[in-house]
TORTIKOL-656967 format. One record per residue: x, y, z of N, C-alpha, C in turn. Coordinates in pm, whole numbers, padded with zeros to 5 digits, always signed. Example, Ala and Ser with C-alpha at 12.3 -4.5 7.8 and 13.67 -1.06 7.14 Angstrom:
# TORTIKOL-656967
+01319-00569+00780+01230-00450+00780+01320-00330+00780+01285-00225+00708+01367-00106+00714+01290+00003+00787
***
This chain:
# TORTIKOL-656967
+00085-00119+00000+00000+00000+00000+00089+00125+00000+00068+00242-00072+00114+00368-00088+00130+00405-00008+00193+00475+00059+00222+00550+00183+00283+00737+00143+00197+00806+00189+00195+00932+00113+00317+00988+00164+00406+00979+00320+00456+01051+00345+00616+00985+00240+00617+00847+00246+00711+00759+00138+00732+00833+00043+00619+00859-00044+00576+00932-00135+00701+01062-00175+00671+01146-00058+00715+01233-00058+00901+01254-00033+00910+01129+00058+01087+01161+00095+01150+01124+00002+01052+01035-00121+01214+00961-00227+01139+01019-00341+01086+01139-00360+01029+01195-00472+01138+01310-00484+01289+01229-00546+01405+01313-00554+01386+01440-00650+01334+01394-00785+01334+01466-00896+01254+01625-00812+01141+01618-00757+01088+01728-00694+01151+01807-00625+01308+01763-00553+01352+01827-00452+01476+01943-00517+01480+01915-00643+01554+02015-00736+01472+02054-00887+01454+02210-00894+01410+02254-00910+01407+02285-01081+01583+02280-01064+01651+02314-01172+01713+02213-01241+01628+02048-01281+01681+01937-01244+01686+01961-01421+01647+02031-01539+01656+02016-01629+01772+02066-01687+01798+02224-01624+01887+02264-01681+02065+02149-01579+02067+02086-01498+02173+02063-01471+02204+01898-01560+02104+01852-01608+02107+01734-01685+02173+01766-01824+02100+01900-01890+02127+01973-01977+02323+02014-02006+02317+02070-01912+02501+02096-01878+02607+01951-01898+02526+01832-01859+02617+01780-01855+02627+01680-01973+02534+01689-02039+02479+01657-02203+02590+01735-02254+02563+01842-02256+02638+01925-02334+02793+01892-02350+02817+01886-02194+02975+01853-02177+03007+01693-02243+02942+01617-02204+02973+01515-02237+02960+01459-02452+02874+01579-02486+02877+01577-02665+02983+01669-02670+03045+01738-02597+03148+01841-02663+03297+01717-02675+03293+01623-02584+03420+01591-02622+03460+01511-02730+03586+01581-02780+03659+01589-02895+03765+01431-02902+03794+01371-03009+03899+01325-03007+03848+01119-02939+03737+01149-02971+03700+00975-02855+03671+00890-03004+03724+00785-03012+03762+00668-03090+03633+00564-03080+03591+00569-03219+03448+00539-03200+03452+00363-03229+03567+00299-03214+03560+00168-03199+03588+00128-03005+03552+00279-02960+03588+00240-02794+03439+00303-02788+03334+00296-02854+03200+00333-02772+03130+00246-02843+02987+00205-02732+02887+00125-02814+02951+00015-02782+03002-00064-02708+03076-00184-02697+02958-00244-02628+02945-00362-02715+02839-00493-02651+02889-00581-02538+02857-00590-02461+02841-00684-02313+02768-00746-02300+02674-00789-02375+02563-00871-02344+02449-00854-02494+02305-00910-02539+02305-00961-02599+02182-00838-02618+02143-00759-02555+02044-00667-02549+02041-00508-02564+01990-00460-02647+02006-00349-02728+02112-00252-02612+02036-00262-02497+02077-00162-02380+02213-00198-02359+02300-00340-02377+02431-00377-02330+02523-00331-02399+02526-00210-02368+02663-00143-02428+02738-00063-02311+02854-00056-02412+02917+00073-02251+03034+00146-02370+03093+00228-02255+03215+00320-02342+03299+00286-02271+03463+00275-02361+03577+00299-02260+03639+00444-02339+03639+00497-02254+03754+00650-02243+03850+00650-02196+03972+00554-02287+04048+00501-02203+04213+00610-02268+04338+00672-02142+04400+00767-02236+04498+00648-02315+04576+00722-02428+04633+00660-02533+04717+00568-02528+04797+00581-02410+04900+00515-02378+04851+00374-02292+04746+00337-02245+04652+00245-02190+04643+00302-02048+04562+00231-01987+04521+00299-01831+04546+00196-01700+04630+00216-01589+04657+00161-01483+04518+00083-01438+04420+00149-01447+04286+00144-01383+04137+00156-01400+04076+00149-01419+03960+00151-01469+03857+00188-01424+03725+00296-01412+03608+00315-01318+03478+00266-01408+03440+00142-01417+03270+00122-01426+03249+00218-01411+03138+00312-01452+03032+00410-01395+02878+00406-01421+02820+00360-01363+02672+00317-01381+02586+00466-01364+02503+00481-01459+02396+00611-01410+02265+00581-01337+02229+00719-01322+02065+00702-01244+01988+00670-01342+01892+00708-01248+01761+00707-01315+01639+00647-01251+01672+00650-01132+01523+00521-01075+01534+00435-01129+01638+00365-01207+01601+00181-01274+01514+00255-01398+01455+00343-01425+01341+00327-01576+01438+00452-01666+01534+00512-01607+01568+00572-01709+01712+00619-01732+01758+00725-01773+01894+00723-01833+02007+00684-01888+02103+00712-01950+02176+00653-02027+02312+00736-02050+02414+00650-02078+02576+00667-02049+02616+00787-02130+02526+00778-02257+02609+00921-02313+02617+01034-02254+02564+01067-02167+02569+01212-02080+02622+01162-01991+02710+01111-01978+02799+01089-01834+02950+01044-01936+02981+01130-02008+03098+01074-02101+03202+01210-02013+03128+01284-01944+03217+01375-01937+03337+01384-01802+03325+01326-01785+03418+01275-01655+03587+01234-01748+03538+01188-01838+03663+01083-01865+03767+01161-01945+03859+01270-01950+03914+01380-02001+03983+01371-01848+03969+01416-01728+04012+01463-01649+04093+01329-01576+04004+01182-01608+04056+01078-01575+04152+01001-01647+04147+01062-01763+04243+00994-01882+04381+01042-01824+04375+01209-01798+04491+01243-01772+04572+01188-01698+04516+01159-01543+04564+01060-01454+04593+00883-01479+04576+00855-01632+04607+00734-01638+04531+00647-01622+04365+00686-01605+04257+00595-01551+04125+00598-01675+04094+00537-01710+03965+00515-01812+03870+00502-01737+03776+00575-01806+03627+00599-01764+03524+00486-01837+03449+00461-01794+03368+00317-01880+03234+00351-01789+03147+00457-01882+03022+00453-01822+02933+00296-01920+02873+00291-01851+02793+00188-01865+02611+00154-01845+02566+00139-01980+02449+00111-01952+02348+00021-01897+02237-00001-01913+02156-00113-01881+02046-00142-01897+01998-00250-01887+01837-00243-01898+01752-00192-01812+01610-00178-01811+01519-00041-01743+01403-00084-01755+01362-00051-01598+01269-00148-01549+01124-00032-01627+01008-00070-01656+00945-00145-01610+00951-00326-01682+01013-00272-01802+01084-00390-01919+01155-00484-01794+01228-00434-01767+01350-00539-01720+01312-00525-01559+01300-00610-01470+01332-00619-01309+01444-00563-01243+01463-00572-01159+01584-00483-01085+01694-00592-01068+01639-00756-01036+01699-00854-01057+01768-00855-01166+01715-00823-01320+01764-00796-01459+01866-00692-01464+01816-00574-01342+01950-00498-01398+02047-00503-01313+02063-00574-01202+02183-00607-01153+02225-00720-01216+02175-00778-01272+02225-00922-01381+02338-00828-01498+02250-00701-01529+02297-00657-01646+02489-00600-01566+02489-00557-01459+02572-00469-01355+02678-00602-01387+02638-00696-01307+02753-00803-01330+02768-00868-01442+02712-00842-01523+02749-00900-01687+02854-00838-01747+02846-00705-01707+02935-00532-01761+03060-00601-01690+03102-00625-01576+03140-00657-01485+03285-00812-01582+03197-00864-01574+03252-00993-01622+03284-00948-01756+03253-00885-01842+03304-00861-01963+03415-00793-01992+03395-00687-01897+03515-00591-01876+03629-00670-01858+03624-00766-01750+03716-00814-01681+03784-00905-01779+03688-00978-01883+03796-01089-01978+03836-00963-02124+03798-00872-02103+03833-00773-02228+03911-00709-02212+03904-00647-02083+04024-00551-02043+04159-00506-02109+04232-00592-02107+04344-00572-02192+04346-00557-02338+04195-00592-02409+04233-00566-02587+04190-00409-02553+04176-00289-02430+04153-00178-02480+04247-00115-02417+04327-00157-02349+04457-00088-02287+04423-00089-02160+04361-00187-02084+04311-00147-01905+04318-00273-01883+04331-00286-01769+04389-00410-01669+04313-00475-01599+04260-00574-01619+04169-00652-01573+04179-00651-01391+04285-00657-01334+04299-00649-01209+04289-00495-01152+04226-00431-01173+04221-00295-01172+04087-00216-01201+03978-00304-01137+03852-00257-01179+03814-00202-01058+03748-00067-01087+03658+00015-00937+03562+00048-01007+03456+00041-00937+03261+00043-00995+03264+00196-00918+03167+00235-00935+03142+00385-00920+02956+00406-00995+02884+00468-00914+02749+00497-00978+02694+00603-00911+02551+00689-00968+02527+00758-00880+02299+00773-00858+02246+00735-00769+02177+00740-00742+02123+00555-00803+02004+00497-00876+02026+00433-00891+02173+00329-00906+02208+00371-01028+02371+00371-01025+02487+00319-00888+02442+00394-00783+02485+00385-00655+02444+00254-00578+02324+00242-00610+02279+00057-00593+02351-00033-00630+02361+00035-00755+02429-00085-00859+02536-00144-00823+02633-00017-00779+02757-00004-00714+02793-00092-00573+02697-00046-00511+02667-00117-00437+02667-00283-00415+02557-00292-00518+02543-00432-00513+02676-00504-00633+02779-00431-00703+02852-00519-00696+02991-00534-00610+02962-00432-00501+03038-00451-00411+03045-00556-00334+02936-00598-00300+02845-00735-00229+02958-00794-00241+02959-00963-00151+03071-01075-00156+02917-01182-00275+02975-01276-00291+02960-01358-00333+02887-01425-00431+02827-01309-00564+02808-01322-00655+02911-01372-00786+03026-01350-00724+03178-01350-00840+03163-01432-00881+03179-01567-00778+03222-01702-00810+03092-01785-00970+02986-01725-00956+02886-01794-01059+02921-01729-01182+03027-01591-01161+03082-01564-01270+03218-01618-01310+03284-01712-01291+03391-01745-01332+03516-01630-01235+03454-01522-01174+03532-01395-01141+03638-01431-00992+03749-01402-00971+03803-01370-00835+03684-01311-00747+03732-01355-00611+03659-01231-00547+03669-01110-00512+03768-01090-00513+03832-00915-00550+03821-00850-00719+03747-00874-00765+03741-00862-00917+03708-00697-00895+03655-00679-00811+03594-00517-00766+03740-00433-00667+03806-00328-00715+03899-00336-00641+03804-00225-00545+03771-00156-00567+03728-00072-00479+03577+00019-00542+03519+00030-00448+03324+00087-00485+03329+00241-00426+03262+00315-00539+03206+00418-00527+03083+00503-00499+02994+00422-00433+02892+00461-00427+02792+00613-00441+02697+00674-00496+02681+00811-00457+02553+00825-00474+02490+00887-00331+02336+00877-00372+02313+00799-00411+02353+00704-00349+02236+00519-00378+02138+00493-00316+02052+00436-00369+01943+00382-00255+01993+00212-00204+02041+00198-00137+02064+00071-00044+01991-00003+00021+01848-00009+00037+01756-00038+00077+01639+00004+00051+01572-00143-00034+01499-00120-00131+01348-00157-00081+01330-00196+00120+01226-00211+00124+01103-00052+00125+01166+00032+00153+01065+00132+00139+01063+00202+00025+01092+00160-00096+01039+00186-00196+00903+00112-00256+00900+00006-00176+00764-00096-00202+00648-00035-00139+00651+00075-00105+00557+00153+00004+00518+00305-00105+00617+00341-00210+00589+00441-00291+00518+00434-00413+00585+00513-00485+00508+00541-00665+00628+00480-00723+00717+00425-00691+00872+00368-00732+00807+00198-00792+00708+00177-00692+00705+00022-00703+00593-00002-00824+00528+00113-00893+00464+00125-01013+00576+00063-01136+00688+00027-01111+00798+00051-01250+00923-00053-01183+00911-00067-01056+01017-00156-00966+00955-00282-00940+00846-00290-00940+00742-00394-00939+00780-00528-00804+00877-00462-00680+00947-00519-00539+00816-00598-00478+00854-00755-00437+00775-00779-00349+00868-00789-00234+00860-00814-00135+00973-00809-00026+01100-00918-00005+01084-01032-00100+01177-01058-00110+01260-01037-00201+01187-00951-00297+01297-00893-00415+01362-00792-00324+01273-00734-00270+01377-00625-00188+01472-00662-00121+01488-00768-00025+01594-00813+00015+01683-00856-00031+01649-00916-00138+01766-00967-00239+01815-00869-00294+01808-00770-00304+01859-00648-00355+01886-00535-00322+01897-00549-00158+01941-00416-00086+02070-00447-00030+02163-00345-00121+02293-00411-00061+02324-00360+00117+02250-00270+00176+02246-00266+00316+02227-00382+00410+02181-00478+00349+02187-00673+00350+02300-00706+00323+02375-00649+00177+02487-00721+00130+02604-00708+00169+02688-00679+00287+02805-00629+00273+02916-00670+00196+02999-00619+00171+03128-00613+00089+03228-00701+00158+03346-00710+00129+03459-00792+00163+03540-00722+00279+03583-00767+00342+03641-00714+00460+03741-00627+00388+03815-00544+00437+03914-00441+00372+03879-00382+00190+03770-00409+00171+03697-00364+00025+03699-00151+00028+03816-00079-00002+03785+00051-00010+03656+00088-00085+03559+00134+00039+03413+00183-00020+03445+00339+00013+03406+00432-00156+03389+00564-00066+03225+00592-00116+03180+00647+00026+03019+00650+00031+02996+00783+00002+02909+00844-00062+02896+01005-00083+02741+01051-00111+02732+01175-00027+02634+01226-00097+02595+01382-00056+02519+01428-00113+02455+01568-00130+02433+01592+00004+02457+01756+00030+02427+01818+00224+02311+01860+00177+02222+01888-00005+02118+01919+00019+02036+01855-00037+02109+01664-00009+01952+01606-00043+01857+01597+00084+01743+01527+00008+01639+01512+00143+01732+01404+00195+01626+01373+00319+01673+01330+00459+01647+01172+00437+01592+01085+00341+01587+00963+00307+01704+00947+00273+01715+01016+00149+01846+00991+00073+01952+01007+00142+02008+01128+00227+02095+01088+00267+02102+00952+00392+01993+00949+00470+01960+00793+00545+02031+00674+00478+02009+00690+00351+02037+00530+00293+02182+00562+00273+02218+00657+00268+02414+00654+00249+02479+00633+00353+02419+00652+00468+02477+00670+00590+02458+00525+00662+02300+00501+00612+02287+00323+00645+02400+00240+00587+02412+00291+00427+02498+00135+00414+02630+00161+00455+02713+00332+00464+02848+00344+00529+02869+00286+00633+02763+00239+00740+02731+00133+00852+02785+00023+00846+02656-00037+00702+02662-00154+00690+02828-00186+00641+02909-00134+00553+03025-00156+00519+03121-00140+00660+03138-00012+00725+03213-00069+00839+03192-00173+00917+03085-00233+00947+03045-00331+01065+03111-00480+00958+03137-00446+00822+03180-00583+00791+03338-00564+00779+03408-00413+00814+03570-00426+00801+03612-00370+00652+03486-00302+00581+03563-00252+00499+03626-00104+00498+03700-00040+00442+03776+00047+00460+03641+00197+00404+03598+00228+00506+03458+00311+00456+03520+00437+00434+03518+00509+00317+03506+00736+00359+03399+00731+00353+03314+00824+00431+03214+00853+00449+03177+01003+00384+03162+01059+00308+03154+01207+00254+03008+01241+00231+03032+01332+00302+02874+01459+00296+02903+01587+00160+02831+01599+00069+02927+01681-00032+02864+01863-00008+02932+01987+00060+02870+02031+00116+02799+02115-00009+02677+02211-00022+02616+02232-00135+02536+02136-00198+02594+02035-00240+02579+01963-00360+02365+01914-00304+02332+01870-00435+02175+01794-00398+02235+01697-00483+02108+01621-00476+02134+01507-00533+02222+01450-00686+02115+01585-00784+02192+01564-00911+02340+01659-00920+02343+01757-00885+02439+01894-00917+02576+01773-00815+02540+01684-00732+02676+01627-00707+02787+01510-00789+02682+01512-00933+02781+01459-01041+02882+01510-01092+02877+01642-01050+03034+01716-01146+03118+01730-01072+03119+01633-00950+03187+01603-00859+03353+01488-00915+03244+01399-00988+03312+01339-01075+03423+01396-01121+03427+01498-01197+03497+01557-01323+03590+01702-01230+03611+01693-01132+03616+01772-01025+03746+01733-00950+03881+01757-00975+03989+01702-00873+04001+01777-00760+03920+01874-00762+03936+01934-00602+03817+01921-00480+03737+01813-00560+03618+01767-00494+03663+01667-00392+03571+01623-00275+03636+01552-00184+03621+01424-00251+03465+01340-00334+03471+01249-00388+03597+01193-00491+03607+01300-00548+03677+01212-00645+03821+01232-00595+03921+01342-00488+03990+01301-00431+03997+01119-00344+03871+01104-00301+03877+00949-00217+03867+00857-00327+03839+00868-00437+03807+00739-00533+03965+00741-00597+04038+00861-00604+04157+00855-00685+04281+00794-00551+04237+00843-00444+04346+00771-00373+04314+00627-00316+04204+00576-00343+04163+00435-00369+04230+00347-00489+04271+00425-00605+04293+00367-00727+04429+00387-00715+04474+00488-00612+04635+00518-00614+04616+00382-00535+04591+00366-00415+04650+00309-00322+04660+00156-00383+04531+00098-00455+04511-00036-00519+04650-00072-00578+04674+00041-00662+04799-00001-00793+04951+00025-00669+04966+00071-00571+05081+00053-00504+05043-00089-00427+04975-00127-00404+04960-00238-00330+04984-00339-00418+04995-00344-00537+05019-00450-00659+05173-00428-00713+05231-00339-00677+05330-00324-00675+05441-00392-00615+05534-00491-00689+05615-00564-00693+05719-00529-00549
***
C-alpha cells in the first residue's frame, strides 16, 4: 500500500528545481568531447540493445579503470551524458567506462543487476584488448547507479561468474538507494514492481562487501533526509563488515548537481576514489 509521506521523501526529482537545466550541462559537456575513438564506444556486453558501454580510455593504456553506472530510478537514463568525466581521468592514467543497462518497467531490478555483473565480467575478460587491466577494476554509480555499485560490491556473486573475489577493487557509491524495502511503500514500485523478497535480495544494506573492500560512500548536504539515510545506512553496513569506509557529505551539492563532482579534482569524492585507485595499484606493486 502507498504510503503518502514515502511518497514524498524519495520523490528526488521534486527536490531540485533546476533538475533540467543541470542534466542539460552535462549533455552538453559530455557531446562536446573531442577526439573519442568510435571503436571504444557502443561496446556490446551482453546480448540486449541496452548492453553497451564506453571505454575512455588515455592513449597510452590505463593503470585502472572506473565502471560508472547512471541514475535514473532503474526506468531511465543513459551513459552518453555521463561521457564527461573521462578527459580529467584519462589524464591521470585511468579510463572511464560509463555503462548502460536495462530499465525497469521492461526489465526487473533482478535484470538490472544481472545486467551490472554482466558489464562486470566482460570488462574483466576484455580488459586488456583496450589498454586497461583486468585487475584494476573500481565500480562507481550515482543514485540508482549507486545501488548498482553497491550491489557489486556485495561478496559472493563472483564465483557464478567465473570472477576472483576481489574482481571489484574498490566501490564508489553516490546517492544510492541501499535499501529497497521502502520503496515498495511508494510510486517507485509502479515501474520496480518489489515484493519483499525482491527487496531483500537487492538491498545491498543486507549485502556487505569484503572485509578491507575501499568503499567511498557520498552524498549531497542538500539532499532530502531519506536519501541521505540510505548513504549513511549502508556506510554502517560496510564498516560493521571491516571494509575500509570514507564517508563524505558533499557540502552544497543535492542530489543531481553532485555529479560534477566526478569531473572535479578538487572535490572531496573524487579526491577518495583517486586515492583508492592510487593506493590499489601501489599495493600490486612488486
Amino acid at each position: 500500500m502507498r504510503d503518502p509521506d514515502l511518497d514524498a521523501a524519495y520523490d528526488i526529482e521534486a527536490s531540485v528545481p533546476d533538475l533540467p537545466a543541470i542534466q542539460a550541462r552535462y549533455a552538453a559537456a559530455s557531446a562536446a568531447l573531442t577526439g573519442l575513438d568510435d571503436a571504444m564506444l557502443d561496446l556490446a556486453y551482453g546480448p540486449d540493445l541496452r548492453h553497451r558501454l564506453d571505454i575512455l580510455a588515455p592513449p597510452g593504456g590505463a593503470r585502472a579503470a572506473i565502471l560508472y553506472f547512471h541514475g535514473g530510478y532503474w526506468k531511465g537514463g543513459a551513459k552518453e551524458g555521463r561521457r564527461f568525466p573521462g578527459p580529467v581521468w584519462n589524464e591521470r592514467g585511468v579510463a572511464w567506462v560509463p555503462v548502460e543497462y536495462r530499465l525497469a518497467p521492461a526489465a526487473t531490478v533482478d535484470d538490472i543487476v544481472d545486467d551490472a555483473r554482466r558489464a562486470v565480467a566482460w570488462f574483466h575478460a576484455h580488459a586488456a584488448e583496450y589498454g586497461c587491466d583486468p585487475s584494476a577494476i573500481h565500480v562507481a554509480g550515482n543514485s540508482a547507479g549507486g545501488h548498482l555499485a553497491g550491489m557489486l560490491a556485495a561478496e559472493g556473486w563472483q564465483a557464478e561468474r567465473g570472477l576472483p573475489a576481489n574482481v571489484v577493487v574498490s566501490a564508489a557509491p553516490v546517492s544510492g538507494l541501499f535499501d529497497l524495502a521502502p520503496l515498495r511503500r511508494t510510486f517507485a514500485n509502479e515501474w520496480l514492481r518489489l515484493d519483499a523478497a525482491g527487496a531483500r535480495r537487492n538491498s545491498p544494506v543486507l549485502l556487505p562487501p569484503r572485509r578491507g573492500l575501499p568503499v567511498a560512500v557520498a552524498w549531497g548536504g542538500e539532499e532530502p533526509a531519506a536519501f541521505r539515510g540510505q548513504s549513511e545506512a549502508y556506510a554502517e553496513t560496510c564498516r560493521q563488515a571491516g571494509a575500509e569506509v570514507t564517508a563524505i557529505e558533499c557540502a552544497g551539492a543535492d542530489h543531481f548537481s553532485i555529479m560534477a563532482d566526478w569531473a572535479d579534482p578538487a572535490s572531496p569524492l573524487f579526491r577518495a576514489l583517486e586515492r583508492n585507485i592510487d593506493s590499489a595499484a601501489a599495493a600490486r606493486r612488486p
